[in-house]
C-alpha positions in Angstrom: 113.1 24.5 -177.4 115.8 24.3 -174.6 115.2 25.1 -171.3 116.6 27.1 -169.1 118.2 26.4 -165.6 115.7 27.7 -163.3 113.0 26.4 -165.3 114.6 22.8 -164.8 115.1 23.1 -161.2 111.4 24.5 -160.7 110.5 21.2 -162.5 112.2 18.4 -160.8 110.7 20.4 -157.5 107.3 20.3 -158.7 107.8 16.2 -159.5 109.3 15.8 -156.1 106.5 17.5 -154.7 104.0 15.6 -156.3 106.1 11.9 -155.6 105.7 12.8 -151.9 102.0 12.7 -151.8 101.5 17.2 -152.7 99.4 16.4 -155.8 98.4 20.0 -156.4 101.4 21.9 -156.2 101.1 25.9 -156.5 104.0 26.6 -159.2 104.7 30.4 -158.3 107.3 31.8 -160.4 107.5 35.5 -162.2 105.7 37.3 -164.5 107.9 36.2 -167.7 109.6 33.3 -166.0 107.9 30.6 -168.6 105.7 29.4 -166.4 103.5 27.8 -170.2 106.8 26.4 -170.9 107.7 24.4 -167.6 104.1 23.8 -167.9 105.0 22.4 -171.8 107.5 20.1 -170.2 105.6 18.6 -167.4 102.5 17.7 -170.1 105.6 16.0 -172.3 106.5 13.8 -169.2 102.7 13.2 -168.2 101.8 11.6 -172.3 104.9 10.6 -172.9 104.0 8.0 -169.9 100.3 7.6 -171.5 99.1 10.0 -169.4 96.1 13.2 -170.8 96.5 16.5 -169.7 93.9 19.2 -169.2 95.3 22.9 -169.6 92.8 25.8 -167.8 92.4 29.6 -168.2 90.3 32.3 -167.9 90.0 34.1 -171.4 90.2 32.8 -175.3 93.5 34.8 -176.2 95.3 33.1 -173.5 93.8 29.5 -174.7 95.5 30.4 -178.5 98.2 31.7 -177.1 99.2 28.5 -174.9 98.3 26.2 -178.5 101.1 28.2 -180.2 103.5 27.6 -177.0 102.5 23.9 -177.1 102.8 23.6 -180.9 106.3 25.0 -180.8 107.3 22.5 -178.1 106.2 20.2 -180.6 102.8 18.4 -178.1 99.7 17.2 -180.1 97.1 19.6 -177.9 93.6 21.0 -179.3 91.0 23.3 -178.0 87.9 22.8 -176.7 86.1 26.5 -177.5 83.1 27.7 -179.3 83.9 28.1 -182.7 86.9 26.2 -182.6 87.2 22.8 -184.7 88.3 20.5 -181.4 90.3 17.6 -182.3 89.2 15.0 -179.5 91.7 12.8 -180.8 94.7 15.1 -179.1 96.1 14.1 -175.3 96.5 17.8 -174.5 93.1 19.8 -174.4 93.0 23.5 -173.6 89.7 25.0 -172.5 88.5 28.6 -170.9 86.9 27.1 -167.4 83.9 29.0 -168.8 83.0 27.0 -171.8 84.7 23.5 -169.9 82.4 24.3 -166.9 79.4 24.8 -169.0 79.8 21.3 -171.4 80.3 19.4 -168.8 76.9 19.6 -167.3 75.7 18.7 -170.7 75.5 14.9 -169.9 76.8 12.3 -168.1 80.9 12.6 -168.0 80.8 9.3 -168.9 79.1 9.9 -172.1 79.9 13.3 -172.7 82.0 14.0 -175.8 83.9 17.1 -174.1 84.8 15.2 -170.9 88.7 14.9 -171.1 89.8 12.5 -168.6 93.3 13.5 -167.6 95.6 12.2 -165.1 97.0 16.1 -164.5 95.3 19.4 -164.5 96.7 22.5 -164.9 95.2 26.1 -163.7 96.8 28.6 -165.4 96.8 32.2 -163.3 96.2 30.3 -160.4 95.2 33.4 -158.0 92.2 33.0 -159.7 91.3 29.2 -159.8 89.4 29.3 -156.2 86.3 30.6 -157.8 83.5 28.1 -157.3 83.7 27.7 -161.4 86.9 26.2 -161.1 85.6 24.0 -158.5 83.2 22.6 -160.2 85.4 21.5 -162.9 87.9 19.9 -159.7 85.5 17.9 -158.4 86.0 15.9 -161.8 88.8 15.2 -160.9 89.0 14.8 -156.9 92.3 12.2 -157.5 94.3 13.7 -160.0 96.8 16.2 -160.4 96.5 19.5 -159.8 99.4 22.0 -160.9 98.4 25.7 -160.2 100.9 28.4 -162.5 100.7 32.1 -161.2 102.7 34.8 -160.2 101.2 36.3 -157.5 99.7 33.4 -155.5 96.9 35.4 -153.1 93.2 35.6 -153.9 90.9 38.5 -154.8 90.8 39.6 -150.8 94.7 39.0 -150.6 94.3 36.1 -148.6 95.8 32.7 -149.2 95.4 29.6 -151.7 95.5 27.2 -149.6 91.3 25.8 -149.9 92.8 24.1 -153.1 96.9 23.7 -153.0 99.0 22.0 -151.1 102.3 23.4 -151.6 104.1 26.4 -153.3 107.0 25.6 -155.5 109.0 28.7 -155.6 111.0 29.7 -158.5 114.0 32.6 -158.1 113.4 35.9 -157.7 112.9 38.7 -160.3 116.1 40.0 -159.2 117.9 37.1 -159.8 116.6 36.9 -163.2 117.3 39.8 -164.3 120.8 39.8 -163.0 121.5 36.6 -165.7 119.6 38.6 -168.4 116.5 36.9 -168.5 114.4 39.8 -167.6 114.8 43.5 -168.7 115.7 46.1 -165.9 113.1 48.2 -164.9 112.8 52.0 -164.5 110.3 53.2 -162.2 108.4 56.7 -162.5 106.5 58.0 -159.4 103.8 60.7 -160.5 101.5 62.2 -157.9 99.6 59.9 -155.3 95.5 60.8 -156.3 93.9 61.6 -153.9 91.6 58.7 -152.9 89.8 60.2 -149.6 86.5 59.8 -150.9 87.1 56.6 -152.6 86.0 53.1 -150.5 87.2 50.2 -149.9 85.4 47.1 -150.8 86.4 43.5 -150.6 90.2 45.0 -149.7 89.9 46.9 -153.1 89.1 50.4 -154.0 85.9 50.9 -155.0 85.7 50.2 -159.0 82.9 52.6 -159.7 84.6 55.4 -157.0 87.7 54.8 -158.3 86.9 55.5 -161.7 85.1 58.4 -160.7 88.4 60.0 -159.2 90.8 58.6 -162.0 88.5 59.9 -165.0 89.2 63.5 -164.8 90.7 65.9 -167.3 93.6 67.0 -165.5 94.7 63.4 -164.1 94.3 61.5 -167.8 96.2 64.9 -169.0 99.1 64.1 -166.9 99.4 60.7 -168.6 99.8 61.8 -171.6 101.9 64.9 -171.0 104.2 62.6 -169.1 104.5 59.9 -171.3 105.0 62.4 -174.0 108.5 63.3 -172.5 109.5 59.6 -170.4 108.0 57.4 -173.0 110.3 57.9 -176.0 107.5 56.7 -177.8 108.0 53.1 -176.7 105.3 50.5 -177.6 102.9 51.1 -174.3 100.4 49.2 -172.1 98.0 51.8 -170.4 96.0 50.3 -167.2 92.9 52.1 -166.7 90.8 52.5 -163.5 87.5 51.9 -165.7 86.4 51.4 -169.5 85.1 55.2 -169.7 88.4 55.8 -168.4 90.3 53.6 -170.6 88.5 55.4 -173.9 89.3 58.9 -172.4 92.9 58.4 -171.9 92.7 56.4 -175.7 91.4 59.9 -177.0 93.6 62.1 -175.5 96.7 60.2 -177.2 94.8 60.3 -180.0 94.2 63.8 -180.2 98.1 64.7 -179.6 98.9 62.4 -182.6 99.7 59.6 -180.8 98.1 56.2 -182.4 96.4 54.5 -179.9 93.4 51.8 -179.1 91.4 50.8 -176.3 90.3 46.8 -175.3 88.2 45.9 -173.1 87.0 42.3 -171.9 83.7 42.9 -174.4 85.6 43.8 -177.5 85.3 41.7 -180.1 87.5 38.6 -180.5 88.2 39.9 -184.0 89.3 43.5 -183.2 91.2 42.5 -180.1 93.1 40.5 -182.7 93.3 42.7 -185.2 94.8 45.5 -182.7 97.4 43.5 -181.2 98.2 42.7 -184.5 98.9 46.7 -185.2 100.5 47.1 -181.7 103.1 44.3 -182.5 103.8 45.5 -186.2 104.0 48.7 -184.6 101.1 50.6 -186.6 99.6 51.7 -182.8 101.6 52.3 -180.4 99.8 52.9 -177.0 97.3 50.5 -176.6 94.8 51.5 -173.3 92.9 48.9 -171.2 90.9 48.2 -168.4 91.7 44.6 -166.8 92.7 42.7 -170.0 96.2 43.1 -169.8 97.0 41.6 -166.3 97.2 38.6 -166.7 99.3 36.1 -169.5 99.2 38.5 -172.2 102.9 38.0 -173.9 104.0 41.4 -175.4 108.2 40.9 -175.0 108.1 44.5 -177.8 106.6 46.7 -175.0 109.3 49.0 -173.6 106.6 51.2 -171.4 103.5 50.2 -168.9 101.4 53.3 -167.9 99.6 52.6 -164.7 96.8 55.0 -163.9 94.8 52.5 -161.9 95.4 52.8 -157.9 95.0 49.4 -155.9 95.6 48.2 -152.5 96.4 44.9 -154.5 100.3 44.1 -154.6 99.4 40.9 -156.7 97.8 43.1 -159.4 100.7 45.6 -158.8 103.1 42.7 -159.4 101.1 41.4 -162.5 100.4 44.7 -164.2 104.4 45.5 -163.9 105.6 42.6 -164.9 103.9 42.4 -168.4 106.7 44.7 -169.5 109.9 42.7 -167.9 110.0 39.8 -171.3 113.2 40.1 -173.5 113.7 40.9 -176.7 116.6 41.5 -179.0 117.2 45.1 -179.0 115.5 45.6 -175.7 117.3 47.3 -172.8 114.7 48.2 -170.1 111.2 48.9 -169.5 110.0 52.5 -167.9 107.3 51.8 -165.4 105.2 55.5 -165.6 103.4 54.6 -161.8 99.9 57.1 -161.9 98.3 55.9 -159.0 100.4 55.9 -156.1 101.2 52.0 -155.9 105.2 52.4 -155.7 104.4 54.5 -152.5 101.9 51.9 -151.7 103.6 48.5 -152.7 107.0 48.9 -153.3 109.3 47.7 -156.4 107.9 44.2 -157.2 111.3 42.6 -156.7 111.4 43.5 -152.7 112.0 39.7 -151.6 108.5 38.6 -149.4 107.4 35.7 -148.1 104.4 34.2 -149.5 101.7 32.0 -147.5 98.8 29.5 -148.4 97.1 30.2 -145.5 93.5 31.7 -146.2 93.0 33.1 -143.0 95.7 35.8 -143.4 96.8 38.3 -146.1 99.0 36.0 -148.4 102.3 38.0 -148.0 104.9 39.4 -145.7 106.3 42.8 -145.6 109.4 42.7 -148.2 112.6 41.2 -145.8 115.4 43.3 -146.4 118.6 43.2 -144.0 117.9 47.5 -143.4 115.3 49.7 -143.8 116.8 52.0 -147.0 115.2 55.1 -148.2 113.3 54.5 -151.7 113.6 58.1 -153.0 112.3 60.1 -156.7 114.9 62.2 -158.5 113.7 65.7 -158.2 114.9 66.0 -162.4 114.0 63.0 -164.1 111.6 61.7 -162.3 113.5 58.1 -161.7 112.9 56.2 -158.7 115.8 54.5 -156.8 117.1 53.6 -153.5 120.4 53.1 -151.5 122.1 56.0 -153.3 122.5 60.1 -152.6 123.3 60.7 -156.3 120.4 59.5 -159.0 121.9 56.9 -160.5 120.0 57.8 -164.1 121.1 61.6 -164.4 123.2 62.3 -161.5 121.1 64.9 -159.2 122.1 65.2 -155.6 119.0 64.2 -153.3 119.5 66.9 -150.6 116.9 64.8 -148.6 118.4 61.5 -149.1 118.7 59.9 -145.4 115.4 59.6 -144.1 114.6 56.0 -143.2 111.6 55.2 -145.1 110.2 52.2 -147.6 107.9 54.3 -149.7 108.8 57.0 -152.5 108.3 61.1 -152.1 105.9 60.8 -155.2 104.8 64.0 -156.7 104.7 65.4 -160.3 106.8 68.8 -161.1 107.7 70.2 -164.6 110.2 68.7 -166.4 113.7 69.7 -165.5 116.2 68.5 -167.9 118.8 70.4 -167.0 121.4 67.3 -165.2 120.9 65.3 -168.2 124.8 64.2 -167.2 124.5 60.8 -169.1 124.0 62.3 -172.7 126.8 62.3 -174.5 128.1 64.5 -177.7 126.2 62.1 -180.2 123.1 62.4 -178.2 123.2 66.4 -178.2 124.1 66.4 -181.8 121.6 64.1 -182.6 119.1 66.4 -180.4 120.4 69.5 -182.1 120.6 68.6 -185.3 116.7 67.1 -185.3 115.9 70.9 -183.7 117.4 72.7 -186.5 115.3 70.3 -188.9 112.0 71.3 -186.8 112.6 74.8 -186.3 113.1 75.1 -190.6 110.6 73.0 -191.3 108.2 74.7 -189.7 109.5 78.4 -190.3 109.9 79.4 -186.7 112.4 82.0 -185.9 116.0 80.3 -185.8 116.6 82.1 -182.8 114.1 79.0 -181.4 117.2 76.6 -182.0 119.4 78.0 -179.5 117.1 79.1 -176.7 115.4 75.5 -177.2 118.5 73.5 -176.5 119.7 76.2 -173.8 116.4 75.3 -171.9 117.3 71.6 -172.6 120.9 71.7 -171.7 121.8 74.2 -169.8 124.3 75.8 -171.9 124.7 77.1 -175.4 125.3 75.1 -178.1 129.1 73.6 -178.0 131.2 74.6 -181.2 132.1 70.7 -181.3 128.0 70.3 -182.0 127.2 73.0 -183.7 128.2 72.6 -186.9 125.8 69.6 -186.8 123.5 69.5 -189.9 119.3 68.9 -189.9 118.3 65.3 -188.8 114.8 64.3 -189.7 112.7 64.4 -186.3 111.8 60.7 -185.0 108.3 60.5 -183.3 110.1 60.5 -179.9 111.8 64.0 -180.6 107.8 65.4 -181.9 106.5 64.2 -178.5 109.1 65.9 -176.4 107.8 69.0 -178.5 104.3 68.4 -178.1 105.0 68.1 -174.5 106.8 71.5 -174.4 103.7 73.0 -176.5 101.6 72.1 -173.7 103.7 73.4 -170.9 103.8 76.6 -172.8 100.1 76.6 -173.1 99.4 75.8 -169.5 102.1 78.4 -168.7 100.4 81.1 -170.2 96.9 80.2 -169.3 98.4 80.5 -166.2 99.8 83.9 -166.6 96.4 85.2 -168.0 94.2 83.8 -165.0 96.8 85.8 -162.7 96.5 89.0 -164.5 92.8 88.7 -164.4 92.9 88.0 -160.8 95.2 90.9 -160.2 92.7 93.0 -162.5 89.9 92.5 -160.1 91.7 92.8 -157.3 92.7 96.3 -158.6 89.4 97.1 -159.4 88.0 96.2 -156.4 90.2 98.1 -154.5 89.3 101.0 -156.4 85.5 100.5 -155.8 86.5 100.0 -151.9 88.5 103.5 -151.9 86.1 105.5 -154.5 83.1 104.8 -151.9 
């Protein structure tokens, strides 16, 4: 496995660190940087000089998924895990601090059969190795090595690392790495902020139980689905949820539009959490909702889509939930980021350049440094969100408001308005055309439906260089558009009802007013 420039250079930075007396280095690089395969490398170094290695994280699928990394960079490693046939014979051991914390208060270290005693330690998601667990396991190993890997190096309370590193290594930015291809664009999707008034705060965080109170509501998991229906393009998605009731809701809802789609949770069983990521990958599910499962290490390079209807003040969970979606893959262009809970408008685009801190007395980042204050603005049609331009760089809208010095997005939710869809070309409306004559037959709806559908769509009628164009089988992307449109139509006349029954009363209360 060769690796890559700025994994090298993050490497010899981390050794020259350690040489001059930092011997636990905070390795903070991006979500989908390779931090498990810099980590690979410096483990190769560390045995190859007779050295053992201990590898730490916080759940079992990230244990199995660091074995296959290490396998294919061809180290001997094993894991110590219930259920899991340990080979004590390997100089690389991988262990949740869970089960590691527990065995080693079995006995004695010296006599203890789980005790690994390695030269260099590694905590994996670092942000999370200050927790008195982790500690425990440290104080094992007061001399040694300690090589923190995370990408968003702040605690729970947003404070700094520092009580356990002494340095942070810092790798190049996300914008830097996905300028030399290594990470997909992103497209960013503003919805409606929720309105969190009666939501508190604490620890620095929303309220978990509040918070899923105000996310769990018909008409906000409604607008999840009814937007992903016409931005998703029914791209393999990752859902974030504000709650597990909340997670199952929003799982339902797909569900019930025809949209396959599973919930995990951190209590679902090792088995089925297998067995569904198993689907999601082979592409037998294709949204798959969470609640706090996801943020951290999961490698899913086939998602194209994250759905994020879970507010927080966090910007390291912001940064860690978006970036599950940034890994390449052949085939793979971007990755639409479908924002439900007011974070852009909160946080920012994750790669606004900040300064990081280990300091624990202060909040562990700076405001983003930028050389002026631009306006980051939401196209009024499609819904994209951009800044430094007048003109939406995705469909071509003028933003009449475009000027107005600010750092957060104008984030609200209209209808769908298709009509500056400026980048689709003739194959595209053909394509589009010809699947909504196949639709239209198929389902023996008046062919009048064909025209007045792509009008709507288009803004014109039918070109005669298209419209000769014969019936294309629908692809699932095309059905959800149409779902979507059903429920607009719904919601339109539901809306037209409750007026005329307003306006009925109204009448006949006026009547009754005059009469007496």
């Amino acid at each position: 496995m060769e690796l890559r420039q700025h994994q090298i250079e993050i490497i010899n930075e981390t050794r020259r660190e350690i040489a001059s007396g930092n011997k636990k280095p905070l390795i903070f690089a991006p979500c989908s940087f390779g931090k498990t395969i810099v980590a690979a490398e410096i483990a190769r170094l560390a045995v190859e000089k007779g050295n053992k290695v201990l590898f730490l994280l916080h759940r079992r699928l990230l244990a199995y998924q660091t074995k296959d990394k290490f396998d294919d960079y061809g180290l001997h490693s094993s894991i110590i895990m219930a259920g899991y046939d340990t080979d004590f014979t390997a100089p690389i051991m991988i262990s949740t601090v869970q089960t590691y914390s527990r065995r080693l208060m079995l006995d004695d270290p010296r006599a203890n059969t789980f005790f690994h005693d390695a030269e260099v330690l590694f905590c994996d998601e670092a942000h999370l190795g200050i927790s008195q667990s982790y500690k425990k396991i440290y104080e094992y190993y007061k001399d040694k090595v300690l090589i923190g890997l995370t990408g968003s190096p702040a605690r729970g309370d947003q404070r700094g690392l520092g009580e356990v590193f002494s340095c942070i290594v810092k790798s190049i930015g996300i914008g830097e790495l996905t300028e030399h291809g290594w990470l997909v664009p992103l497209r960013y999707y503003a919805a409606e902020s929720p309105d969190l008034s009666n939501v508190r705060i604490t620890g620095g965080e929303f309220n978990k139980g509040d918070l899923q109170k105000t996310m769990n509501k018909e008409k906000l998991i409604g607008d999840v689905l009814e937007n992903w229906l016409r931005i998703g393009e029914n791209r393999p998605t990752i859902v974030f949820s504000s709650g597990v009731k909340h997670s199952r809701n929003l799982k339902e809802q797909f569900e019930k539009a025809g949209i396959p789609a599973a919930h995990l949770e951190a209590h679902s069983p090792h088995e089925e959490r297998m067995q569904v990521l198993k689907d999601f990958r082979e592409g037998r599910i294709t949204v798959v909702c969470n609640c706090q499962l996801f943020t951290e290490g999961y490698d899913a390079d086939f998602v194209g889509c994250i759905a994020i209807a879970r507010p927080t003040k966090s910007l390291p969970l912001w940064i860690q939930m978006v970036g599950r979606g940034q890994r390449i893959i052949d085939g793979k262009n971007d990755c639409k980021i479908l924002d439900f809970g007011g974070n852009i408008e909160r946080h920012g685009l994750i790669d606004w350049d900040r300064e990081w801190t280990l300091d624990g007395t202060k909040q562990a980042w700076s405001k983003p440094k930028r050389e002026k204050t631009v306006a980051l603005v939401k196209c009024r049609a499609c819904h994209y969100v951009f800044m430094g331009e007048s003109k939406c760089p995705l469909c071509g809208t003028i933003v009449a408001s475009f000027g107005k010095k600010i750092m957060t997005v104008e984030a609200e939710l209209e209808e769908l308005d298709a009509k500056n869809m400026k980048n689709n070309t003739v194959i595209d409306k053909r394509r589009y055309l010809g699947m909504l004559k196949h639709f239209v037959n198929d389902r023996g709806y008046n062919p009048k439906m064909i025209n007045a559908k792509y009008r709507s769509r288009y803004d014109c009628w039918p070109h005669h260089t298209i419209s000769d164009v014969e019936p294309i089988k629908p692809d699932q992307a095309f059905l959800n558009l149409m779902k979507y449109d059903m429920i607009k139509y719904r919601k339109e006349k539901e809306k037209d009802s409750q007026r005329t029954r307003e306006r009925l009363m109204y009448e006949s209360n006026m009547a009754g007013a005059c009469n007496a």
